[in-house]
N, C-alpha and C positions, 0 to 999 in steps of 0.2 A: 094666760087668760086673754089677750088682746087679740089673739088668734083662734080663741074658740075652745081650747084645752081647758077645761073646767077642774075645780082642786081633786075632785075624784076623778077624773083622770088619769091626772100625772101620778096623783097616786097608788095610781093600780099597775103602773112599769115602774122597771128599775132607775134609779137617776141616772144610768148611763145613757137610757133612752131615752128620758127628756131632755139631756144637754144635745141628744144626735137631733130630737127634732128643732133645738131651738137653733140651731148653726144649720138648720135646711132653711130656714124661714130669714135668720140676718145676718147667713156668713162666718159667721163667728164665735166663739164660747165666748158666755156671759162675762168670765174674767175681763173680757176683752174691751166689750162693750161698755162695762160698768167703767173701765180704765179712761176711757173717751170721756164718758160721760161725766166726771169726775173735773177732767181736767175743763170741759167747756162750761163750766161753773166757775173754773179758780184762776185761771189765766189770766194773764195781764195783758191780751191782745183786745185791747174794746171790743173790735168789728167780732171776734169770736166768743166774748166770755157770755155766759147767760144768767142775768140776774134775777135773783128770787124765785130759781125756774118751779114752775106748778107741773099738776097731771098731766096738764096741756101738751107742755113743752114733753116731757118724757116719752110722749105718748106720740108724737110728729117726731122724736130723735128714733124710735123703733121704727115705726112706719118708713122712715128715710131709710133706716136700714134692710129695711123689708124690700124697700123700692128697687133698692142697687144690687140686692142678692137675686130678685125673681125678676125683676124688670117689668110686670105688669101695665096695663095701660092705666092709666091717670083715671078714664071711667071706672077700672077696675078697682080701682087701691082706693076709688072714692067709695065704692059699693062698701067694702070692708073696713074702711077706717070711719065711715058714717059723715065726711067731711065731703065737700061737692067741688068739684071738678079742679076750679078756682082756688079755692084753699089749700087742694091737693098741690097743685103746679107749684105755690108760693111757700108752701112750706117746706116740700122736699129742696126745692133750691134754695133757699135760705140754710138750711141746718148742713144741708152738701157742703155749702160754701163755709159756714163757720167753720168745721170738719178741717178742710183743708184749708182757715188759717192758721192752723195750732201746727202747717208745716216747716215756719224755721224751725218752732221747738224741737222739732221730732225730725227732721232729715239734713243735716248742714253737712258742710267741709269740714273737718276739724282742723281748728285753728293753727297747730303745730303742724299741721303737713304744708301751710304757708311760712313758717318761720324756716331762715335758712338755715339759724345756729341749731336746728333741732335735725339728730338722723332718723328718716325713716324708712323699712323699709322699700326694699328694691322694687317690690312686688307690692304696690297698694291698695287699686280695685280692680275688681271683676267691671266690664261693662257690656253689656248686648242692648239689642232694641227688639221694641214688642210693637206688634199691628193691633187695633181695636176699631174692627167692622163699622162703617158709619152708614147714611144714608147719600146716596149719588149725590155729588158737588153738581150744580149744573151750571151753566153760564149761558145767557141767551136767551134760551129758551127750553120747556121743562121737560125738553128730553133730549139736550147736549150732555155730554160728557167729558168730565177733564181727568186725560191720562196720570197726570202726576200723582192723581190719587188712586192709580193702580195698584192692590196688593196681591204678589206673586203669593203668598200664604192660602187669602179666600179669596181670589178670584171674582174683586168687587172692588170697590173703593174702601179705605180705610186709613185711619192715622199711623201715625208708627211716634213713638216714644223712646227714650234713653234714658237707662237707667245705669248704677253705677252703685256696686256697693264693695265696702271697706274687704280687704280678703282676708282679712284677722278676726275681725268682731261681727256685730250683728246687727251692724249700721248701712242703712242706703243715705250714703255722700252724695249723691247728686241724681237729677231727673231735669231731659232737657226736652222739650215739646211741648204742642205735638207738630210733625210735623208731615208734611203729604206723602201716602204710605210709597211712593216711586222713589221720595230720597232716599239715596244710598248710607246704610251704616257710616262709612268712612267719612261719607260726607257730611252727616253730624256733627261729628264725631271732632272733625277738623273746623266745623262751622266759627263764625265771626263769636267771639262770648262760649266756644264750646268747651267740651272739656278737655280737651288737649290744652284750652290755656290756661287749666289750673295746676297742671304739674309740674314738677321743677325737673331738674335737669338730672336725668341717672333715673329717673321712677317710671318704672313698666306698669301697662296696662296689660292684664292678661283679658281674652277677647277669641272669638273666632273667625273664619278666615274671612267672612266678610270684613273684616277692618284690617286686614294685610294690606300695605300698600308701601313704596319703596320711600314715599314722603313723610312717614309715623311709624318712626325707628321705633319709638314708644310703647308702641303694639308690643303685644309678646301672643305669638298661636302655636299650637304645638309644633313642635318638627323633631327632627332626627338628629339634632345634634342633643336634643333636653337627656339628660340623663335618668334613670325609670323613676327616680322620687321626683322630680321636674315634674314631668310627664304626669304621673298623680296626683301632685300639688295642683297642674293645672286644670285638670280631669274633677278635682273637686270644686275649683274655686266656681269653675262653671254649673257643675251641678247645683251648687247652692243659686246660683241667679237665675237658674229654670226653678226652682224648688219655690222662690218670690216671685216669681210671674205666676205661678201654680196657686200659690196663694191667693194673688191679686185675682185670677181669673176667675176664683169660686164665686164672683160677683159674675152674676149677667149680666148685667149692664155692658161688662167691657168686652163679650164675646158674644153680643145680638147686635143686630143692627139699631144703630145709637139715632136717637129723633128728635135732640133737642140741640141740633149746631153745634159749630165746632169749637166755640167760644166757651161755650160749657162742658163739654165733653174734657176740656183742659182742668176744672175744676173740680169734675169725679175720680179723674185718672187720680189727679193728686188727692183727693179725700182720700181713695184706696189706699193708695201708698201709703198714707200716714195711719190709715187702719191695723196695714200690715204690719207696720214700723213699730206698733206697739205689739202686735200677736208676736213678732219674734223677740221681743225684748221679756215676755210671757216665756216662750221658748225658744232658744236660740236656733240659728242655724247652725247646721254639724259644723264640726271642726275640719280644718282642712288638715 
């Protein structure tokens, strides 16, 4: 209804085709949304919970999702949501931001992979990073350019992120950015607070060859010594961390060029995440 599908509509297709229209419009199967939506009601994080939420509120949490699945302009989304320009900018960023404070709940370390008395194994996460297209950094003047926000991927400036997920379960353990899309993997990766220093000693990261390096033994990338279930242990654990960025990306937002700074752009990445983190806990990712 909030999009114009009136009750004879939907019910003139199968429900299979109203759940495909409603995941074109916010990303997502309703299971999903409703799961969010639930929890931004019942949480114990203030800055995130919503009290006594009305039509209002339901009705700016779909539009926010609207906003990040299609990316629309602010004129546009005001044209359709009937709210003016002003109200559009301040409510998508406010429900963004509540979004992603529900992310301790939903993306942490687990606590026994810091206990020494506890074994885990050898092999703990998958890690890669992801570019998300922004608008030209300028310095100076508004048509300088700064290299570091080079990305080899589009061919444009863009952020790049780290992400990290458990290689057992159907958890992302860590997200570190964002940071200017020239830094190198590795060099995250090793960064001051990065996640190389949340491993203990014996525990592989499996990874690709950009994070080889002679300094992070830690790395594990394919090679010729892996023996052939190695070899497709590793071949899967990566496929599953393409499979979450895949996820993540059905949002535009994070694959058009982004127009609201880089200060907020950290703020959708991690909303998404935390989207996702419930879509696979809906459905897991495959087993390695």
């Amino acid at each position: 209804m909030l999009l114009g599908y009136t009750v004879h509509q939907q019910g003139r297709v199968r429900q299979a085709e109203n759940l495909q229209r409603f995941q074109a419009d916010f990303g997502k199967p309703p299971a999903v949304l409703a799961a969010v939506w639930n929890d931004l009601q019942t949480t114990d994080v203030d800055k995130a919970r919503i009290i006594l939420a009305t039509i209002s509120d339901l009705k700016q949490f779909l539009w926010t999702f609207y906003w990040m699945k299609c990316y629309p302009s602010e004129q546009s989304l005001a044209t359709r949501s009937g709210w003016c320009d002003k109200t559009v900018r301040q409510f998508v960023k406010n429900m963004t931001t509540r979004i992603k404070l529900l992310k301790p709940k939903k993306i942490f370390w687990p606590p026994s992979w810091d206990d020494p008395s506890v074994d885990t194994p050898i092999f703990v996460v998958s890690v890669d990073g992801t570019h998300c297209p922004i608008q030209e950094p300028t310095s100076g003047h508004q048509y300088s350019k700064n290299p570091k926000y080079y990305s080899h991927k589009f061919n444009r400036a863009a952020l790049s992120y780290e992400v990290a997920i458990s290689c057992f379960t159907s958890q992302v353990v860590w997200i570190n950015g964002p940071f200017p899309a020239g830094t190198g993997d590795a060099d995250i990766f090793s960064s001051l607070g990065g996640l190389k220093t949340r491993l203990k000693a014996g525990q592989k990261v499996v990874a690709d060859s950009a994070y080889k390096r002679k300094d992070l033994p830690m790395i594990s990338v394919t090679n010729n010594a892996d023996t052939r279930e190695v070899k497709l242990f590793k071949r899967r654990v990566r496929a599953r961390q393409e499979t979450f960025f895949s996820k993540m990306k059905v949002f535009n937002i994070l694959k058009h060029e982004f127009r609201h700074g880089e200060k907020f752009h950290e703020t959708v990445f991690g909303s998404i995440a935390v989207i996702c983190q419930y879509e696979i806990e809906f459905v897991p990712l495959f087993d390695v």
